[in-house]
C-alpha positions as CSV (number, residue, x, y, z in Angstrom):
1,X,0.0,0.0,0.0
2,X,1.2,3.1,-1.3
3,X,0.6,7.3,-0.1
4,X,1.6,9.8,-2.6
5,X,3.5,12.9,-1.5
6,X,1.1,15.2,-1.9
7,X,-1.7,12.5,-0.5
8,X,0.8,12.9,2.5
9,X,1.0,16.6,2.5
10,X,-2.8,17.0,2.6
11,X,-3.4,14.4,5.7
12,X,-0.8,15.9,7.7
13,X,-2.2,19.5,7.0
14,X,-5.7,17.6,7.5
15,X,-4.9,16.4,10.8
16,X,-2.5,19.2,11.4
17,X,-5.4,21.6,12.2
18,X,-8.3,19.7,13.0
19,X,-9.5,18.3,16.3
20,X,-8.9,15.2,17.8
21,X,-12.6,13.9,16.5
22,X,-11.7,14.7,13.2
23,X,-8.7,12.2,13.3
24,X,-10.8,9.9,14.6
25,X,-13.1,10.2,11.6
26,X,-10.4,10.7,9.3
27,X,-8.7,7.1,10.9
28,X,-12.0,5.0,11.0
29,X,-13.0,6.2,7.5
30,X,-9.9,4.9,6.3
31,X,-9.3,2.2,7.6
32,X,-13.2,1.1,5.8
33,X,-11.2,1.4,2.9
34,X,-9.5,-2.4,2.5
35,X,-12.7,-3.7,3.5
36,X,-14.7,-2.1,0.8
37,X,-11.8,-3.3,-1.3
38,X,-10.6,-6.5,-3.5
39,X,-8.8,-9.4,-1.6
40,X,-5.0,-8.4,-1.6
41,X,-5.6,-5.4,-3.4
42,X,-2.6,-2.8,-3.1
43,X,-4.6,0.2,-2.0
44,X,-3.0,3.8,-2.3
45,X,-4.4,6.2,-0.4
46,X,-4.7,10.0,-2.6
47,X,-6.8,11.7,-0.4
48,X,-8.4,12.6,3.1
49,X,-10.8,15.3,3.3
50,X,-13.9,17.0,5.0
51,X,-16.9,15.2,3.0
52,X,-19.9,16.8,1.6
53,X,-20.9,17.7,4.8
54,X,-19.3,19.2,8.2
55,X,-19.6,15.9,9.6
56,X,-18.5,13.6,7.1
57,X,-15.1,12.9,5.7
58,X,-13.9,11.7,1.9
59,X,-11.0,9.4,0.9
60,X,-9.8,9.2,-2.4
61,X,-8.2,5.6,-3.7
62,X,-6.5,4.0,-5.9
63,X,-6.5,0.0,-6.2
64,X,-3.4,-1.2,-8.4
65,X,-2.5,-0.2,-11.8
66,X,-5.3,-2.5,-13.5
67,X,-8.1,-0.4,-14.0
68,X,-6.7,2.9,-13.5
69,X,-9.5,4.3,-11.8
70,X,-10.2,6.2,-8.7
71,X,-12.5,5.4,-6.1
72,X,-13.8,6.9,-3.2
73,X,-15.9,6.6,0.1
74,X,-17.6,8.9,2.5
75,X,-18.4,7.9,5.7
76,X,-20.9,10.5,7.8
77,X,-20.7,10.6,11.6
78,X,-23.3,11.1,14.2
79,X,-21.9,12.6,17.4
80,X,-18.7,12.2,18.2
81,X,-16.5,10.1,16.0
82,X,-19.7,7.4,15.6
83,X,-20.0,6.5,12.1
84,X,-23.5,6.5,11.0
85,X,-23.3,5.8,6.9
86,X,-20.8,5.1,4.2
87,X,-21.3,5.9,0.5
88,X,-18.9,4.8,-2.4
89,X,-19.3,5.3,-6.2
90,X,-21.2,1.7,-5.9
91,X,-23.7,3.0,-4.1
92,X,-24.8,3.4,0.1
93,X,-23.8,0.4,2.5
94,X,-26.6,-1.2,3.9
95,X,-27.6,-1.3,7.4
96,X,-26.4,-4.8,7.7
97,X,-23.2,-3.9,6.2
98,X,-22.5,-1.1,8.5
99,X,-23.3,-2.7,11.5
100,X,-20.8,-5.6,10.5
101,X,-18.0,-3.8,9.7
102,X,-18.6,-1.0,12.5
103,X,-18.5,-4.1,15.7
104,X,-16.7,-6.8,14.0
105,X,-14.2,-5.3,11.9
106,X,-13.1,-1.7,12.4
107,X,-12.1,-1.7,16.3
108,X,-9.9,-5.0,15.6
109,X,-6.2,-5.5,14.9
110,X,-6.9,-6.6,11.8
111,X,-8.3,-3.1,10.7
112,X,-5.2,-1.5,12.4
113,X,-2.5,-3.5,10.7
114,X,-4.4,-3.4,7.2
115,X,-5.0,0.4,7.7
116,X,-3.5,1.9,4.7
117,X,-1.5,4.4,6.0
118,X,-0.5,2.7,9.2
119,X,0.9,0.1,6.8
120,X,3.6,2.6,5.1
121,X,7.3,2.2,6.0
């Protein structure tokens, strides 16, 4: 898993001057992003925003060189860093779907050690 320079440069600023919530969002909304994705797909992370809303954050990906394309997911918070919905450019996650991967995957070593940006050298 791969994080472009400027990728870099705009989560440090991102994180630089926000609060400590909005790292939390920032840091559970990525680390949705390799189980939203492929099996073994070499994610690179592009970018880490403020979503649509004030309490929502983006992140821009990439997955591999095969299709070229860039995806994306926004997950919404309720109060707090409680995520309440994810969208990607497939469409919303289901209720099911976000209750799975909200108690049985994102609070879990796995999602730390697969995190994409945890996983840089």
């Amino acid at each position: 898993m791969r994080l472009g320079f400027g990728a870099a440069a705009l989560l440090v600023a991102f994180c630089g001057c926000s609060s400590s919530v909005d790292r939390q969002r920032a840091t559970t909304c990525r680390r949705a992003v390799p189980a939203l994705a492929p099996p073994d797909a070499v994610l690179t992370i592009l970018r880490v925003a403020q979503g649509p809303t004030a309490d929502s954050v983006r992140v821009d990906y990439g997955i591999g060189t095969r299709d070229g394309r860039q995806r994306w997911l926004v997950c919404s918070f309720g109060s707090g860093a409680v995520l309440s919905g994810i969208a990607t450019e497939r469409g919303p996650l289901g209720e099911a779907q976000l209750y799975l991967l909200r108690h049985y995957y994102l609070d879990t070593p796995d999602a730390l050690k697969a995190d994409p940006i945890g996983a840089q050298p």
